[in-house]
C-alpha positions, 0 to 999 in steps of 0.5 A: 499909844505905847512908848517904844523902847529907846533900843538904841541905848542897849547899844553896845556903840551907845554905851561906849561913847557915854562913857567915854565922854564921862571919862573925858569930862571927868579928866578935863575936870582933873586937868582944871583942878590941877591947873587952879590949885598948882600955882597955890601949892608952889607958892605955899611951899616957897612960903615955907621954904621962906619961913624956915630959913631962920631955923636952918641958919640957926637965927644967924643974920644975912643981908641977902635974899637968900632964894633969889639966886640959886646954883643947881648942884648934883650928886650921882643924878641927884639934884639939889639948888645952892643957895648963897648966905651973905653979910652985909659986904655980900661975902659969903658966910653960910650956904642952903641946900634945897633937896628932895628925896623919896619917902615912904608915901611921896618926895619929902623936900628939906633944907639944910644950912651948912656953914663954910666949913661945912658943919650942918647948922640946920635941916627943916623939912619943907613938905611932906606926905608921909604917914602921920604919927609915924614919918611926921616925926621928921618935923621940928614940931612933932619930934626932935629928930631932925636935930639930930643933924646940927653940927654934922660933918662928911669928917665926923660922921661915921655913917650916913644910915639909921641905926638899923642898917648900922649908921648912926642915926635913929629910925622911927618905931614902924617907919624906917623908909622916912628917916632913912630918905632924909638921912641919904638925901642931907648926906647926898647934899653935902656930898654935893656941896663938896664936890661943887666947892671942890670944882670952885674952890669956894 
């Protein structure tokens, strides 16, 4: 005996519905991954973020744990947490700024540590996803950069820019948006900072 045709697949309604539940399937497949892997990329980060402090306090001692506590600063809508540095009489010595700001491919977060007198004594880059070989170079690792900001201030400063749009630090060959972000986003920090301490004469 002859098969009939299974019609009801050429069925428009048919159609729809299989793919509607692939989609569905497919989004509650994105929605697992994300929810298991999320938890993971937090904790990473604030392993690094841990792992950097040294770097931005330039190896200065502290007797606090620095990321436990934090101040939420802004600056023209920007967000930042302030973080206290402090000896062993739990005075305060330094401060870290942790900031985000948009790059070329996604947020790039940093670090900055600022003494009292507000002289940068360090930035790190936290994570990132810029284009490798170009806007990577604002890692410690890959160039030295981000040096480029030890022992700034707001006072000795001219100009908060790359070079290109006339400030005074260098932009990377090809890729002008990544160093340009972190340029505004450490300049921002400070200008943030100020106007806390400003509000708290700290």
């Amino acid at each position: 005996m002859e098969a009939k045709p299974l019609l009801f697949k050429e069925h428009i309604a048919y159609q729809v519905i299989l793919l509607s539940g692939a989609c569905a399937l497919a989004a509650l497949l994105l929605f697992v991954t994300n929810g298991a892997t999320k938890p993971i990329i937090v904790q990473r980060i604030l392993e690094d973020q841990q792992a950097l402090l040294k770097e931005v306090l330039a190896g200065q001692a502290y007797s606090n744990d620095v990321f436990s506590n934090f101040q939420r600063i802004e600056f023209e809508g920007q967000p930042f947490k302030l973080y206290r540095v402090e000896d062993e009489n739990q005075q305060l010595i330094d401060w870290v700024i942790r900031g985000e700001q948009e790059g070329y491919s996604g947020t790039i977060r940093f670090l900055v540590g600022v003494s009292l007198s507000g002289e940068i004594i360090g930035v790190r880059i936290i994570s990132h996803s810029e284009t490798p070989g170009l806007g990577d170079k604002i890692e410690a690792e890959k160039s030295g950069w981000i040096r480029s900001f030890d022992q700034r201030t707001l006072e000795n400063t001219g100009s908060w820019a790359v070079k290109k749009e006339g400030g005074d630090f260098d932009q990377f060959s090809g890729a002008t948006i990544t160093p340009r972000a972190v340029v505004k986003g450490v300049h921002q920090a400070l200008l943030a900072l100020q106007s806390y301490q400003g509000a708290n004469n700290e």
